[in-house]
N, C-alpha and C positions, 0 to 999 in steps of 0.2 A: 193431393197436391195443393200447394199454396198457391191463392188468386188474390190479386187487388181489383178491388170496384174503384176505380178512380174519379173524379168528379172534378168536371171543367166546368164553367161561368162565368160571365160578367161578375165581379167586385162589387158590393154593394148593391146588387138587387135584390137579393132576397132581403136586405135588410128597408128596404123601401117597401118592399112589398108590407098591404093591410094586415091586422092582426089575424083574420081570420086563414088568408093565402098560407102567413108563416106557419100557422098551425097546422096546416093541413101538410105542407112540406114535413115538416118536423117530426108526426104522427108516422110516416115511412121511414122515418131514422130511429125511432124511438122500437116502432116494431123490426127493425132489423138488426139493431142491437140486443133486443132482446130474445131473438131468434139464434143468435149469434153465439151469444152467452149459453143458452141451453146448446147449447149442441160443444161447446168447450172455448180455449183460449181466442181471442181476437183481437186485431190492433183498431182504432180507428183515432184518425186524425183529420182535424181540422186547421187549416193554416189560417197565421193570422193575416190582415190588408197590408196587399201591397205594398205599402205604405212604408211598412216598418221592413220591409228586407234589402236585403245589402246584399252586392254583388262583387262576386271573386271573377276577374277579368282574367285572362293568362298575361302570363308577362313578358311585356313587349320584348323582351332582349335573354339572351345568357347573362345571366350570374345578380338578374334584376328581380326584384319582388314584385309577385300579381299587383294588378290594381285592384283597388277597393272601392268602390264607389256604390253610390247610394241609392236605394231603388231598383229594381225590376225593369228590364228596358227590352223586353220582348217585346216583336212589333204586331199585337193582337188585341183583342177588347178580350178575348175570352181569357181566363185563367183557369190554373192548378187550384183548388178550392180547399183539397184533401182526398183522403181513403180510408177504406179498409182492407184489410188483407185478415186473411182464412181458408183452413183448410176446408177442401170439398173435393168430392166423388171426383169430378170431372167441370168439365166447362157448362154444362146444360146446369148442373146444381148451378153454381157460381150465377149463370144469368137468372136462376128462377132469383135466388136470394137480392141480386140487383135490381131487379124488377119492383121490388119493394120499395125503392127510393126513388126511382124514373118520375120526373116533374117538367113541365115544362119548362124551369129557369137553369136546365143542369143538362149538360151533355156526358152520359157516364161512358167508360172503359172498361174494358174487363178482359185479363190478361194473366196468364200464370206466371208466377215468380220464384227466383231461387232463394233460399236464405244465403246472405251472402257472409253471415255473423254478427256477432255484436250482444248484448242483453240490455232490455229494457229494465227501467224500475222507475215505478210509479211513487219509491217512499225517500 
């Protein structure tokens, strides 16, 4: 079955954090990707800050078009960071593979998921 490791956090902390913290964070992504990869196909993503995302509001009326406006306007310090998603045995695989990433500047999720379609390319 398909799981996503999901990854919540403040914006811009890890990138404040000292060089040696980010290494150490990174060093669990690095070996989980490459854990990842040996065992077969994997997505992971990284969103980019705040910053740059634009939001689709519903739209106030019949026959009117969404609003569009600018920025992320959830009302929390933590965010959506990124994921990955992967197949695994069950939920217990899924949290050992998470476990690999667990930091103190990150609050992960872990959740089965269905494909709901679509195909990726990376070319």
């Amino acid at each position: 079955m398909m799981y996503a490791i999901t990854i919540y956090g403040e914006p811009g902390v890890f990138e404040n954090l000292p060089d040696e913290k980010q290494k150490q964070v990174l060093t669990g992504h690095y070996a989980l990707q490459e854990a990842l990869g040996e065992r077969g196909d994997y997505l992971s993503i990284k969103l980019m800050p705040p910053a740059t995302a634009v939001t689709v509001d519903p739209a106030p009326g019949r026959a009117q078009a969404p609003l569009i406006v600018d920025g992320p306007f959830a009302e929390t310090k933590e965010g959506f960071l990124g994921f990955y998603a992967a197949d695994f045995n069950d939920l217990q695989e899924a949290l050992k593979f998470a476990e690999m990433i667990s930091s103190p500047i990150a609050r992960l999720e872990v959740r089965p998921v269905a494909w709901a379609g679509g195909v990726l390319s990376t070319g």
